[in-house]
C-alpha positions, 0 to 999 in steps of 0.5 A: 500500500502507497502512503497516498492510499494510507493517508486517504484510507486513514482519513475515511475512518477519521471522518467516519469514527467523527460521525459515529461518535455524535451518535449515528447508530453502526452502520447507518447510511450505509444500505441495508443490502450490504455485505456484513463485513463493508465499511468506508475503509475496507471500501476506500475508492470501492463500493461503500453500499447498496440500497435505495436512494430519492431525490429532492428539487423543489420547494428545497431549492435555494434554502440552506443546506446541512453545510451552510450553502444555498441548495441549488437542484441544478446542480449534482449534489447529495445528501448523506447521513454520515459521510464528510461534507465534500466527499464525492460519490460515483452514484449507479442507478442499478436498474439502469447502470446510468451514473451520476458524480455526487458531492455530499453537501447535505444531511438525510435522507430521513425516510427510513430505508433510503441511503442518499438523497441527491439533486434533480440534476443528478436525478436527470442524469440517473434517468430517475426524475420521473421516479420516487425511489430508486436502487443504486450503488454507492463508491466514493471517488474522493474525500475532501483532503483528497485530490481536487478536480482540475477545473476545465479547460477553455474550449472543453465543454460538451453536453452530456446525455448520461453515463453508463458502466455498460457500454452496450447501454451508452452505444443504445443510448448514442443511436437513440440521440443521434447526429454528433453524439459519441462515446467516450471512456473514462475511469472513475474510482478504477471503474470505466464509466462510458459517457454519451457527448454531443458536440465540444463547445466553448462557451455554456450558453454555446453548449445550452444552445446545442441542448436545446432540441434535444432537450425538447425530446426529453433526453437528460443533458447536462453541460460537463467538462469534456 
């Protein structure tokens, strides 16, 4: 083991033992169908969980959430019980295989049985907006001493119209949105995630205007980096 991979696995345990000793029962968060040997740091970068997730928009939008920020639904953000505030989480809807990334920002869910709770936005992008309750898979990607995101690039922005860990599943969504969209591979968590792109753009209002007739199809898009 590295000593990268030591300091992130000993700060997973730090935060979690934090969490535990305010009271969170053993546990708790985590899924109910997890083996019983899981927790964060034998899953570091793996999968912390399974279980069942919800999302929440309005009327939460701009009120505060559990970290002090405004809850903006645009954006892909999540509530968890006990994680650190911004660790970020590769989500799997698992009907689907379609993937959201995830910043922990907020506090819940509270319904009994659900392990997270995320924005509208990365409800659109799991495929789940028109659903109450879902199944997914939880991995985490980085904890919030590890590393930061590079910001992008300027010319590197696309639309994006989801994210696969089936890349059968990507191609079939790909011949579905047609004209420019491609598949792209990257790896996330040591996991290929196969991503539907349409188009490199400069600008957001650039990309949100290429969105535009596709989103009058009903299709999920979001403006990413590429």
């Amino acid at each position: 083991m590295n000593l990268a991979r030591a300091l992130i696995l000993a700060a997973f345990a730090a935060a979690l033992a934090g969490c535990a000793s305010r009271g969170a029962p053993p546990g708790e968060g985590w899924g109910t169908d997890a083996p019983a040997d899981s927790g964060p740091a034998a899953h570091e970068a793996r999968e912390i969980g399974r279980g069942l997730a919800s999302w929440y928009g309005e009327p939460h939008h701009g009120r505060r959430t559990a970290n002090g920020e405004v809850f903006d639904m645009n954006q892909l953000t999540a509530a968890h019980k006990t994680l650190p505030f911004g660790t970020r989480l590769l989500v799997t809807n698992r009907d689907t295989r379609r993937t959201a990334e995830v910043r922990i920002n907020d506090r819940g869910p509270f319904v009994k049985g659900r392990i997270l709770d995320v924005s509208y936005a990365a409800a659109r992008q799991l495929g789940v907006a028109t659903e109450g309750v879902f199944p997914v898979r939880l991995r985490v990607i980085s904890l919030p001493a590890g590393k930061v995101e590079a910001p992008a690039a300027e010319g590197g922005l696309t639309v994006e119209d989801g994210s696969f860990t089936d890349r059968t599943k990507a191609e079939a969504q790909r011949r579905e949105v047609g004209g420019v969209a491609t598949v792209s591979e990257v790896t996330v968590a040591d996991q290929s995630v196969y991503r539907v792109d349409l188009g490199s753009y400069s600008t957001p209002m650039q990309a949100r205007t290429a969105a535009q007739p596709l989103a009058a199809r009903r299709f999920p898009l979001l403006v990413a980096a590429r």
